[in-house]
C-alpha positions as CSV (number, residue, x, y, z in Angstrom):
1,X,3.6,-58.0,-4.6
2,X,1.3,-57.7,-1.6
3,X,3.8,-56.2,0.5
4,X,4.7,-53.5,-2.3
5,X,0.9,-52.8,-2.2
6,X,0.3,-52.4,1.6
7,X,3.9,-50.4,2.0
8,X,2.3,-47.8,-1.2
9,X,-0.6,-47.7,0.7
10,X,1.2,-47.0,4.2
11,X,3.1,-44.0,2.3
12,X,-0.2,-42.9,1.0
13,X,-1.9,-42.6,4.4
14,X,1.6,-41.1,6.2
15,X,1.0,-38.0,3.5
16,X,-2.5,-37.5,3.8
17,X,-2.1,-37.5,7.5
18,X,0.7,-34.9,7.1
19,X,-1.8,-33.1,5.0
20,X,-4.8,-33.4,7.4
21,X,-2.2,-32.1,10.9
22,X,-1.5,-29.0,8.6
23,X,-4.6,-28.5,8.1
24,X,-6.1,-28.6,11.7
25,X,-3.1,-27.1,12.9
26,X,-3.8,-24.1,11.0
27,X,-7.6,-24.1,11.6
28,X,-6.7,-24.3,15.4
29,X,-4.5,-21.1,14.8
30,X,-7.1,-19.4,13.3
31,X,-9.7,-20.2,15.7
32,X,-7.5,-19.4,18.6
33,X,-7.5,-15.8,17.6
34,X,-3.6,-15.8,16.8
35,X,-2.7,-12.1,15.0
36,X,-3.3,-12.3,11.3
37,X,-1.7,-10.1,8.7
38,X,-5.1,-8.1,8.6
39,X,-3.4,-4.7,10.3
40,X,-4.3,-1.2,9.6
41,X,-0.7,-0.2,9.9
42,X,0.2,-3.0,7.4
43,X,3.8,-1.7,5.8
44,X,4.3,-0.4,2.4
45,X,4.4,-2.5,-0.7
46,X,8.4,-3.5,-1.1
47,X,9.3,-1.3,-4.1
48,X,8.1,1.9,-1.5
49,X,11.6,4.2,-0.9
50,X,13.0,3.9,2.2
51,X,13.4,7.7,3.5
52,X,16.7,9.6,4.8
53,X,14.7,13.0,6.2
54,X,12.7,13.4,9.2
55,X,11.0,16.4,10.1
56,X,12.6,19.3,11.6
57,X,12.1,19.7,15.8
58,X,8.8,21.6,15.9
59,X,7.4,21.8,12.7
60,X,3.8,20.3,12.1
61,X,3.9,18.5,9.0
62,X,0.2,18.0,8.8
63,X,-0.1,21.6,8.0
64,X,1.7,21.3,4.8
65,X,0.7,17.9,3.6
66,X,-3.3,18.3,4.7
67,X,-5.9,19.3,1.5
68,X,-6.9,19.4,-1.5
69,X,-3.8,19.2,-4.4
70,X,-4.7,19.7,-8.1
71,X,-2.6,19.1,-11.3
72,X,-3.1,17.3,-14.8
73,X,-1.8,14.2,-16.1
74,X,0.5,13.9,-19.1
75,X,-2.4,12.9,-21.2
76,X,-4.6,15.9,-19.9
77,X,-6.8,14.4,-17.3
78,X,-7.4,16.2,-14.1
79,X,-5.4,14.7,-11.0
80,X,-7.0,15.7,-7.6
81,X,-5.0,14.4,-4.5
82,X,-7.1,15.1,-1.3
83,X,-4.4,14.4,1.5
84,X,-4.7,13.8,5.2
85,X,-1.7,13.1,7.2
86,X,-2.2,10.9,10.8
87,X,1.3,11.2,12.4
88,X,3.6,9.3,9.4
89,X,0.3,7.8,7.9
90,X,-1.2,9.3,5.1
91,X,-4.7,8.5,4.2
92,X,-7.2,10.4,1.5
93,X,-8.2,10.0,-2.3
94,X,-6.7,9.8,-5.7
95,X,-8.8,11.1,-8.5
96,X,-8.1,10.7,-12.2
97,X,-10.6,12.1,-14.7
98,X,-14.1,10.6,-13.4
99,X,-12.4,7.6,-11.3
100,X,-11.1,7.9,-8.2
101,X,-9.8,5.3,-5.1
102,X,-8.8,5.9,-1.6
103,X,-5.2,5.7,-0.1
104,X,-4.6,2.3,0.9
105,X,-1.2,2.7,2.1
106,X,0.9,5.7,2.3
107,X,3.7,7.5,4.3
108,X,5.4,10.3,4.4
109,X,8.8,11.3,6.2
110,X,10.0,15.1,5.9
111,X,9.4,16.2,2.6
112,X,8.9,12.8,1.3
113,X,6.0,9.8,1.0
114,X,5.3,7.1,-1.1
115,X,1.4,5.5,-1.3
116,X,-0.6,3.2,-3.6
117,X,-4.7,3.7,-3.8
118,X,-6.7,1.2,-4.6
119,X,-7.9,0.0,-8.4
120,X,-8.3,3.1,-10.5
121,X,-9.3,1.4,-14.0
122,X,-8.8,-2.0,-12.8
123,X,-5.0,-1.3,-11.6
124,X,-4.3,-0.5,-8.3
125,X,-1.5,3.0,-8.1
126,X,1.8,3.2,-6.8
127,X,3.4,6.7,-6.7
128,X,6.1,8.9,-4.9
129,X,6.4,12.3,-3.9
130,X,8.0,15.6,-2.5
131,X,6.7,19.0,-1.1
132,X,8.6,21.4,-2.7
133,X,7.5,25.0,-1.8
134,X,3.8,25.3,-2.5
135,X,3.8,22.4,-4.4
136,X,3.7,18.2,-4.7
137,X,5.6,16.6,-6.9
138,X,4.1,13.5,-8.0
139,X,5.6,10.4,-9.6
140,X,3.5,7.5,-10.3
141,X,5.2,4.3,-11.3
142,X,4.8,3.7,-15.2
143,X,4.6,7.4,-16.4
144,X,7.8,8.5,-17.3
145,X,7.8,12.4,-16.2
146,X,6.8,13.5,-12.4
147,X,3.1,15.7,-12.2
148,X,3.5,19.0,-10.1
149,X,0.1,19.1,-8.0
150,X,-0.8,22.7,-6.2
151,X,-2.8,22.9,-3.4
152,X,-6.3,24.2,-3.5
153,X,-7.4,26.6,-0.9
């Protein structure tokens, strides 16, 4: 009986020491200034489209994705997307109704990008989109039918 005892307790020990290396070998990680996943440039959330376009030779695609793009939502709230473009990265503000987040992650390629803001009404927001002529077509995951956004001089 005593033998059972002393081998449960030897077990016992063996884990908790597993537990305690794990544990210091991450706090010496940590401490050591090792890279963690805290990056600006952090990539899009999985369910982001993957992109076939790139831009033409020459064109300046800040030009037509910079400002201030208006539209309404399906339920009649105003939609303001201020837009920003940093080489791929886009960065700005959503605004629905009185609530509004800034662009946590977003990117565009060609006439394409993908982004999600931070919580509007408690939920963060994913959405897609295109530049077609004058206009932004918006798709935001959950509602059903794209919103067409037109910029705002």
């Amino acid at each position: 009986m005593q033998d059972r005892v002393a081998r449960f307790l030897v077990r016992g020990e063996m884990s908790m020491m597993k537990t305690t290396w794990a544990i210091v070998t991450i706090a010496i990680s940590c401490a050591a200034g090792h890279p963690v996943a805290t990056s600006i440039d952090m990539p899009l959330p999985r369910h982001a489209p993957s992109f076939a376009r790139a831009p033409l030779a020459g064109q300046d695609t800040g030009i037509a994705w910079n400002g201030r793009w208006e539209g309404t939502t399906v339920s009649g709230h105003p939609l303001v997307l201020q837009l920003q473009l940093q080489g791929q990265r886009i960065t700005g503000r959503l605004t629905v109704g009185k609530q509004s987040a800034n662009i946590m992650y977003g990117k565009v390629v060609g006439e394409a990008f993908a982004l999600t803001t931070g919580p509007i009404d408690g939920h963060s927001v994913d959405a897609t989109g295109r530049h077609v002529g004058n206009t932004i077509e918006l798709t935001i995951e959950g509602v059903k039918q794209p919103l067409t956004l037109t910029r705002v001089p």
